[in-house]
N, C-alpha and C positions, 0 to 999 in steps of 0.2 A: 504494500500500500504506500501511496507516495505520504512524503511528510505533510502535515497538517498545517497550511498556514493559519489558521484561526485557534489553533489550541490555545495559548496562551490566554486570547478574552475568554475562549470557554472556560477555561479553569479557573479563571476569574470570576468569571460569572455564575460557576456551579460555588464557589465560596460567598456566594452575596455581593460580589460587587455588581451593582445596577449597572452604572457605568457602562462597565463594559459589557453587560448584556444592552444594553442601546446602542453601543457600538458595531455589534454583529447585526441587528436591527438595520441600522443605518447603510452598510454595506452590503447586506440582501434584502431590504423592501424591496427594491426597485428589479430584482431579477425572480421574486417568488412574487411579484404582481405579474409579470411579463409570462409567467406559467403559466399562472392561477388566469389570466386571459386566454392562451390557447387553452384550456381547458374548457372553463364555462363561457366563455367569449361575451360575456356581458358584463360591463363596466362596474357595477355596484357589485353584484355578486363575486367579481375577484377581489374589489378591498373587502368585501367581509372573508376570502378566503383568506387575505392576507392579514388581517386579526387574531382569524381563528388558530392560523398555522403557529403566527411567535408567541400566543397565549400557550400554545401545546408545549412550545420550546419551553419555554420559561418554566412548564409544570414542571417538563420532562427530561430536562438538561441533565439534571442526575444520572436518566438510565442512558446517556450515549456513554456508549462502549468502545468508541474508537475503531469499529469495524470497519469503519469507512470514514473520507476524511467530514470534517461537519457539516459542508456544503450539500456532498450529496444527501446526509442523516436528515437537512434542514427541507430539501428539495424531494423527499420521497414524502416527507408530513405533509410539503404542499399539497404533492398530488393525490395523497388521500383525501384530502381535505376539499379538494377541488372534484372530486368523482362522488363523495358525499355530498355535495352543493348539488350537481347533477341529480343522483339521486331524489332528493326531497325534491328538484325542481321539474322532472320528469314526471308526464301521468301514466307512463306506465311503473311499476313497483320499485322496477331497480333497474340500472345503467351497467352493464353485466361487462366486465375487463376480460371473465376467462377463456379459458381452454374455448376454442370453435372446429367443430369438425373440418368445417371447409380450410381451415389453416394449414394444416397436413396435406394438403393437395396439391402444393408448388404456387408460386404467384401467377398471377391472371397475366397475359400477355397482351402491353394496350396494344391497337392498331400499328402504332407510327410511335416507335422508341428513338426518341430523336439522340446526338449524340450530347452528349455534356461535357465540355472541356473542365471545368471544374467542380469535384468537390463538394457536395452539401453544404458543408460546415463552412468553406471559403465563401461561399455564395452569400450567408447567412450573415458575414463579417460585413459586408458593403452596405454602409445605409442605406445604397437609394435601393435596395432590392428585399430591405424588410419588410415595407407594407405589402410588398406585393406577395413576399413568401407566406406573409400572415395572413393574406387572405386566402391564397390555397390550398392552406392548411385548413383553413375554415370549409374546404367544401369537400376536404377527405374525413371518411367514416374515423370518429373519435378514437379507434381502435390500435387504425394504424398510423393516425396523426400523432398520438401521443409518445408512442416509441419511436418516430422519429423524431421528436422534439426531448428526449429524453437520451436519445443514444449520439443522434447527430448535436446537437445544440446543447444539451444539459451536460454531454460528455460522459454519461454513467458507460458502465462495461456492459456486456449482453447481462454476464449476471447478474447485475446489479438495477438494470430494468426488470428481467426477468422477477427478481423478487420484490423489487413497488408494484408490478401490476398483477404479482400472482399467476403468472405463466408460466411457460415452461421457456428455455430457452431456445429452443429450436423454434417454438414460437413467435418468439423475440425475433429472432432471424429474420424467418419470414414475411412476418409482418412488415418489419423494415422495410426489406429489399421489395416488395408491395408499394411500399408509401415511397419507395424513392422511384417505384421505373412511374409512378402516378404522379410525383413533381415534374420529373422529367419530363414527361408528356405535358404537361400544362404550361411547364416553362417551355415548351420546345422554340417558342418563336420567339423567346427573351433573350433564350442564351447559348450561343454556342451550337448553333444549328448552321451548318453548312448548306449551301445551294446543291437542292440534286445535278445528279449529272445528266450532262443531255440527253434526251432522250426517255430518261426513267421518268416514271412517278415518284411524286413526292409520299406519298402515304402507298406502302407497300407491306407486309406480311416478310418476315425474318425468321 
């Protein structure tokens, strides 16, 4: 596990200093709102995710174990926290993360897998192409948005998605590699799409 840059306020803050529990505060609101938004994608419902998350901290700072460094320990309460918010906000009973048959079956193959010269994650770094990654995130199935927001962007390992969303890892996988050739497809005309060659179709079968 790499070393912890936040240990030092946590242990801090697991001794009672506030302080520096306001300080971890201060330097994750703004990235456990930016979740807690691809999650529930409505504006009031993620500041109340992002209350509910560092009140949990604060309960719970005791039980971090050091399994993982604090960011991801801080960023998997989000996403509990935010599939709960769904939950109650859904009329049907519950917002279900797990195991799906159809997962086991290989990814779906779109039409027209355009190429990507870069990267997920590089993509994700460019301001002017956040709003627009955020919004195609918003019309992929919560499923496989959230693992790649979780492995590509949050930087967790497969295992470590794997166990915030209660999957398996091979699930994890899949699902991903799902939610990127579906970026890919939607970005195709933003990014990194070459001119067919003459003569071909543009949208062809692979």
């Amino acid at each position: 596990m790499p070393e912890d840059p936040d240990l030092r306020l946590v242990e801090a803050a697991r001794s009672g200093d506030y302080p520096a529990f306001e300080s971890l505060v201060k330097k994750y609101e703004s990235r456990v709102h930016r979740l807690a938004m691809r999650i529930v994608r409505q504006r009031q419902d993620a500041e109340e995710v992002v209350q509910q998350t560092f009140l949990s901290v604060l309960e719970h700072l005791g039980e971090f174990r050091r399994e993982s460094v604090f960011a991801t320990w801080l960023l998997r309460i989000a996403t509990n926290h935010g599939l709960a918010m769904l939950r109650r906000r859904a009329s049907r009973p519950t917002v279900s993360m797990g195991d799906s048959s159809n997962d086991e079956d290989g990814p779906s193959r779109p039409e027209f897998i355009a190429e990507w010269r870069q990267p997920p994650e590089e993509i994700a770094q460019q301001r002017e192409t956040r709003q627009l990654l955020t919004q195609v995130l918003d019309e992929l199935d919560l499923k496989y948005s959230l693992v790649f927001v979780l492995r590509d962007l949050e930087g967790f390992s497969i295992q470590e998605t794997a166990e915030t969303l209660h999957i398996s890892e091979d699930n994890v996988k899949v699902r991903l590699l799902r939610a990127r050739l579906m970026l890919r497809e939607r970005l195709a005309q933003v990014f990194g799409v070459g001119e067919a060659a003459e003569g071909e179709p543009r949208n062809k079968n692979v």
